[in-house]
N, C-alpha and C positions, 0 to 999 in steps of 0.2 A: 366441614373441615375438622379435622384433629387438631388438637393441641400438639408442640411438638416437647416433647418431654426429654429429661436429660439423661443417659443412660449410662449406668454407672461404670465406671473399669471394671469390676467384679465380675459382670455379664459376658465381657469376652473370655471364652474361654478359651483360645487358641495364642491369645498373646502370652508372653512370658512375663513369671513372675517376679522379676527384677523390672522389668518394664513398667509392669503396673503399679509397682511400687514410686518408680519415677513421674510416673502422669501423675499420682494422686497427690504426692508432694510437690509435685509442679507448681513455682511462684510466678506472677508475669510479671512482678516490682521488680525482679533479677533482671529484666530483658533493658538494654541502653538503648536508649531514643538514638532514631536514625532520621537526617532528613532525608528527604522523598525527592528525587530527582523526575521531572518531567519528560519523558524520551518521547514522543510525539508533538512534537510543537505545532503550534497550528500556525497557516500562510499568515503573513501579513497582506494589506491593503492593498500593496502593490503586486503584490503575487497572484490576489484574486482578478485582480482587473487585467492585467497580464491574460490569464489566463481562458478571462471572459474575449477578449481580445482573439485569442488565438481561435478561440469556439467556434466565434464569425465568420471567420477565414476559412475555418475550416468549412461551415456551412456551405459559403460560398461557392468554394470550389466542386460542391458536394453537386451543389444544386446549377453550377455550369451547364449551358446549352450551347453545344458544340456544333448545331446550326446557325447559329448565330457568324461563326469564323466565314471569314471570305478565304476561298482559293489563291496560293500565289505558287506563280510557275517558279521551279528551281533552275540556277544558272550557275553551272560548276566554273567555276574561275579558274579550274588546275586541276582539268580531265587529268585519269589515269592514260599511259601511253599506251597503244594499240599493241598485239601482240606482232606486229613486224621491227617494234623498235625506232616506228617516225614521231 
């Protein structure tokens, strides 16, 4: 492996030289402390177990055997009317 070495502003020769002159006088004691806000919260306790919860079910239904169901006859309560209108 190579070391990795520091290359100077000098070497680019495509940047401009008002630029260069800015990175090389660049101070970072100028930059003001920011806090750091977290945007990815991670679940709480109950959010996991919820969620392990839902898995199961999920499985569940996954791994259903729909041999198992019994047969049941259907009984319309409130047939449509015949095309003569009785």
């Amino acid at each position: 492996m190579e070391t990795a070495t520091a290359t100077s502003v000098k070497d680019y020769k495509k940047v401009g030289v008002d630029l260069k002159t800015q990175l090389e006088s660049f101070n970072t004691e100028n930059l003001s402390k920011a806090d750091t806000q977290e945007k990815i919260v991670l679940p709480t306790a109950e959010d996991v177990q919820t969620e392990k919860s839902q898995k199961s079910l999920f499985a569940g239904i996954e791994s259903f055997d729909a041999t198992k169901l019994k047969h049941a006859e259907t009984c319309e309560k409130n047939p449509l009317p015949d095309k003569e209108g009785n």
